[in-house]
MIBA-667519 format. One record per residue (C-alpha): residue in three letters; y, z, x. Coordinates in steps of 0.02 Angstrom, whole numbers, plus 50000, padded with zeros to 5 digits. Layout:
@type: ala py: Y pz: Z px: X
...
This chain:
@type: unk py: 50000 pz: 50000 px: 50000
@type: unk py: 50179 pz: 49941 px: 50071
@type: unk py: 50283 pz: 50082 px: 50124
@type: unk py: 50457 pz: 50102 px: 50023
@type: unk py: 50603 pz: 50058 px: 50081
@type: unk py: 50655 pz: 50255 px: 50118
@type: unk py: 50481 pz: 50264 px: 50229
@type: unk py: 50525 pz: 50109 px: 50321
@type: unk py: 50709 pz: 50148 px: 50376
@type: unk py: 50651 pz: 50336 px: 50420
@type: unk py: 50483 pz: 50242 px: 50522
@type: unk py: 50613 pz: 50115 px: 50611
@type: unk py: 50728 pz: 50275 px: 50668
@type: unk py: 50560 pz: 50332 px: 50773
@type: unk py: 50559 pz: 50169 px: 50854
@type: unk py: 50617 pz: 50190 px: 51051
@type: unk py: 50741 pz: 50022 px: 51100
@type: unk py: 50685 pz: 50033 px: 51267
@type: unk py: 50645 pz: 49880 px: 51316
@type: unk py: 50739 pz: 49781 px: 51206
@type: unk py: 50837 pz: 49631 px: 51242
@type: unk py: 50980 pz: 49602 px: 51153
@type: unk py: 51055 pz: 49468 px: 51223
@type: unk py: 50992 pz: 49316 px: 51167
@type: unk py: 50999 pz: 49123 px: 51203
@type: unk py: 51088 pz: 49012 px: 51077
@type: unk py: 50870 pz: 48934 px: 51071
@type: unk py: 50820 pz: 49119 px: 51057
@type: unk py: 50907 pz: 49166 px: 50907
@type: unk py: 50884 pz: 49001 px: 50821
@type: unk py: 50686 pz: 49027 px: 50816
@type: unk py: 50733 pz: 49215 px: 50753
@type: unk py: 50831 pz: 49155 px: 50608
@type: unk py: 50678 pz: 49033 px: 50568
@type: unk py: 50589 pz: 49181 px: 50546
@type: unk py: 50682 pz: 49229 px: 50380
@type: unk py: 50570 pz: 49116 px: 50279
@type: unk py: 50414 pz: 49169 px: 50332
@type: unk py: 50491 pz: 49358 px: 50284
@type: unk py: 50533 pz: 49315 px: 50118
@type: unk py: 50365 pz: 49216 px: 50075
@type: unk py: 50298 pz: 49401 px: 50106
@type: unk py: 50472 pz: 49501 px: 50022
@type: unk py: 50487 pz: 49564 px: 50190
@type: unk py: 50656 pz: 49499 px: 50246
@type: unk py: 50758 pz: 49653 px: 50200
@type: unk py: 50597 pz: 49768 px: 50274
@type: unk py: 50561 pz: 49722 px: 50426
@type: unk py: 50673 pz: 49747 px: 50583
@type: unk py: 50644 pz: 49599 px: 50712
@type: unk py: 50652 pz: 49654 px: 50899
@type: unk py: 50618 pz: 49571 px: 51049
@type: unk py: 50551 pz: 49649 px: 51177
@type: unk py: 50515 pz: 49640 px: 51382
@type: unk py: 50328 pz: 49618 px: 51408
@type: unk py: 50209 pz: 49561 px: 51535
@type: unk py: 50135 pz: 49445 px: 51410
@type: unk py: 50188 pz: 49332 px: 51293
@type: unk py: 50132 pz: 49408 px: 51113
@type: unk py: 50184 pz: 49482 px: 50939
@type: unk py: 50158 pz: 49647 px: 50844
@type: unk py: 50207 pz: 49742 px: 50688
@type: unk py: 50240 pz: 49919 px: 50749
@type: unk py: 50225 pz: 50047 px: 50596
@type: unk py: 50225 pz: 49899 px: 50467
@type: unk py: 50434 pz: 49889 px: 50484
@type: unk py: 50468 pz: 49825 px: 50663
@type: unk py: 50419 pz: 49650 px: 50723
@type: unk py: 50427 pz: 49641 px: 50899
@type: unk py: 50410 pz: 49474 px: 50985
@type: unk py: 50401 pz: 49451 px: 51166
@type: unk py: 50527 pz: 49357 px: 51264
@type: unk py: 50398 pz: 49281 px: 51341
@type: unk py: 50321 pz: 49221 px: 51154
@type: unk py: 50503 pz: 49196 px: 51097
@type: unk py: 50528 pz: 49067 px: 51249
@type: unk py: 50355 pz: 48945 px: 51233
@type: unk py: 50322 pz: 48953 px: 51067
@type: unk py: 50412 pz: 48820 px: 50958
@type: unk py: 50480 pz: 48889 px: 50801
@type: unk py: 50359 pz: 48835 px: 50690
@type: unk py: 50229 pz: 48917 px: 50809
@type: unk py: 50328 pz: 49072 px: 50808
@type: unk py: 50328 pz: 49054 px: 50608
@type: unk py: 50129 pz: 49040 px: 50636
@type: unk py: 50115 pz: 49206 px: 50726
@type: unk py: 50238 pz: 49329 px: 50628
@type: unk py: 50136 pz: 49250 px: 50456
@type: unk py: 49986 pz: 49323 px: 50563
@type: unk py: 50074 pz: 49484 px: 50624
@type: unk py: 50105 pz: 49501 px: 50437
@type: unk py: 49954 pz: 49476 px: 50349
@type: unk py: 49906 pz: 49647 px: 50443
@type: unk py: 50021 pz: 49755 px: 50314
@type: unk py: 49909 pz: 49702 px: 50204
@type: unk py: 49758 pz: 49770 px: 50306
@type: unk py: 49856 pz: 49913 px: 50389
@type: unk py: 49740 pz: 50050 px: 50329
@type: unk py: 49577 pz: 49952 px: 50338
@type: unk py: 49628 pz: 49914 px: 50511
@type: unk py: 49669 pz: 50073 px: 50587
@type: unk py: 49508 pz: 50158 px: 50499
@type: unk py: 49398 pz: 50008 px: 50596
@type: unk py: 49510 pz: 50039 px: 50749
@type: unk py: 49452 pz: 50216 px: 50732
@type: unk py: 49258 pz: 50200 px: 50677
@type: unk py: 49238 pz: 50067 px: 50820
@type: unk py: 49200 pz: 49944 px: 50699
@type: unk py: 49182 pz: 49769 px: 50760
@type: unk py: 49166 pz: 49694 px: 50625
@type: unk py: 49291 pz: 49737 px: 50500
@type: unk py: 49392 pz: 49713 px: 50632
@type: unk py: 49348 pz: 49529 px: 50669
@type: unk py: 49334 pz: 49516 px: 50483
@type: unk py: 49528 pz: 49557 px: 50472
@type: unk py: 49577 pz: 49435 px: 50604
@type: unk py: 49523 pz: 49321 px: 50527
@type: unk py: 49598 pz: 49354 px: 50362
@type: unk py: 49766 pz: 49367 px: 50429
@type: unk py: 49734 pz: 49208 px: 50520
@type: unk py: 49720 pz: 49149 px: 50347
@type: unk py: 49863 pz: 49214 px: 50297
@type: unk py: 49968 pz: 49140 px: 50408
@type: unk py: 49897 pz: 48959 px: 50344
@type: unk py: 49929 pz: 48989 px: 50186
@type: unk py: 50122 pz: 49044 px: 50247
@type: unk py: 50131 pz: 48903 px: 50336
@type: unk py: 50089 pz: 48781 px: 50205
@type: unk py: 50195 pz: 48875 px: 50072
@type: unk py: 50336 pz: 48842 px: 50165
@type: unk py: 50313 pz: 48667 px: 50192
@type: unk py: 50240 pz: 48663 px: 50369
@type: unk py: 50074 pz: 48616 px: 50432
@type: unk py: 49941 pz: 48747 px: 50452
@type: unk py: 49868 pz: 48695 px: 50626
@type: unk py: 50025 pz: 48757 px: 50703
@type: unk py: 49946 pz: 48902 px: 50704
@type: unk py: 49821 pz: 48822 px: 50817
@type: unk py: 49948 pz: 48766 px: 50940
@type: unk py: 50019 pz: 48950 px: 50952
@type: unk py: 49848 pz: 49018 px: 50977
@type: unk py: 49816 pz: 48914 px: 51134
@type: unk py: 49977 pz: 48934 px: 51209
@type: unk py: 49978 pz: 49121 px: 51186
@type: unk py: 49807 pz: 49148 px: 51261
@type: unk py: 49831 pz: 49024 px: 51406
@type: unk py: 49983 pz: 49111 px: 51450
@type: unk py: 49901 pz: 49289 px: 51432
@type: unk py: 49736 pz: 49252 px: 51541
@type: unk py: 49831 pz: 49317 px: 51710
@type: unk py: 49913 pz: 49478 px: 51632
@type: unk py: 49754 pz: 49537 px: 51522
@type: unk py: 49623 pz: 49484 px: 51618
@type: unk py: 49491 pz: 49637 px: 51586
@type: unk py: 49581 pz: 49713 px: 51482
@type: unk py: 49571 pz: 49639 px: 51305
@type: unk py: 49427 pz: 49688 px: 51215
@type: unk py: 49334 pz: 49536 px: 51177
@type: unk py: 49204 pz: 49594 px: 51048
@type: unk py: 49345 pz: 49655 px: 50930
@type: unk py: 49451 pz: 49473 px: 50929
@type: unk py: 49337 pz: 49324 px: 50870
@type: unk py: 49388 pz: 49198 px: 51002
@type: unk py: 49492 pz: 49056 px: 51005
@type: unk py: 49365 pz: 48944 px: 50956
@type: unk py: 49308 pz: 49044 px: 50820
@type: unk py: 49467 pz: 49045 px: 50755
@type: unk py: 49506 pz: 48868 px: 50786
@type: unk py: 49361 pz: 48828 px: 50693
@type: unk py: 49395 pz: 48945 px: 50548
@type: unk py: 49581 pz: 48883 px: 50534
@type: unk py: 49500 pz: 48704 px: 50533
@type: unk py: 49389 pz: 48747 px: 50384
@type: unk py: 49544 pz: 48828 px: 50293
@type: unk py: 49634 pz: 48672 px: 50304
@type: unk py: 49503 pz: 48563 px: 50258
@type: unk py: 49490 pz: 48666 px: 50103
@type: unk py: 49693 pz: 48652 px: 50071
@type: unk py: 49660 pz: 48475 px: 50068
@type: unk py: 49742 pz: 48436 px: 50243
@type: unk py: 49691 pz: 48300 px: 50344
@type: unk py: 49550 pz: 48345 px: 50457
@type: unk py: 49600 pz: 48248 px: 50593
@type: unk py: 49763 pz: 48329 px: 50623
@type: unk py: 49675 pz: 48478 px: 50663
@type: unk py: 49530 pz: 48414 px: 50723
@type: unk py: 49627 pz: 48378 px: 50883
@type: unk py: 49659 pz: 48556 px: 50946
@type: unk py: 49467 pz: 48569 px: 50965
@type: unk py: 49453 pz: 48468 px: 51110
């Protein structure tokens, strides 16, 4: 269940701005603001806060369901409609917030693939609500986990993520079923 507005503002007060980066390229800020549709497909746009953040890696988060924080590092090679593929993503885990932390918690694998997946899904649907195409989400996915191979080597914990392919493949099968053409994201297999 979505927090209230109250909950949200008094969660975003506990949220530390170290690390934040505030100043922002005239590129920067223009992929932020594309953001806005995405938040209001989910009546999220007067919610969440949107931060970005200095990271070793290039990557996205909801912290406490009420802060988005995006990486300079995603912010800077992921096109907009990529980022727009991500934050759907980063989203679609409100919806699972308490499923996920309770898998988190009970070590279980599977729910937690399970909601991966789902959000991945999520984000599709997002995508194609708003007019875009769904394999973009594709085309973030590879660029965010070729990028993040040097700084997380080890450290990710494989059996918990379904892996690119997987996902690749599931996105695939979601857009078949939305009547998309197959071969536009049949390329990002290959």
């Amino acid at each position: 269940m979505a927090a209230s507005r109250v909950e949200m503002q008094k969660l975003i007060a506990t949220f530390s701005d170290d690390g934040v980066i505030t100043t922002l390229t005239y590129s920067e800020q223009f992929k932020l603001r594309s953001l806005e549709s995405v938040l209001q497909a989910h009546n999220r746009l007067d919610i969440y806060e949107i931060k970005v953040v200095d990271l070793p890696g290039a990557q996205a988060f909801l912290f406490e369901r009420c802060v988005l924080l995006v990486s300079r590092e995603a912010l800077r090679i992921l096109t907009k409609e990529e980022l727009q593929a991500i934050v759907a993503h980063e989203i679609g885990h409100e919806y699972f917030w308490d499923e996920w932390h309770a898998a988190f918690a009970g070590h279980n694998v599977a729910l937690l693939r399970k909601i991966e997946f789902l959000c991945d899904e999520i984000s599709a649907f997002t995508l194609v609500r708003n007019g875009l195409r769904s394999d973009r989400l594709i085309t973030a996915l590879r660029k965010l986990t070729a990028f993040n191979a040097p700084f997380f080597r080890g450290q990710q914990f494989p059996d918990e993520y379904p892996s690119l392919a997987e996902r690749i493949a599931a996105i695939n099968a979601l857009s078949l079923r939305l009547g998309h053409d197959k071969s536009a994201t049949q390329r990002h297999l290959n």
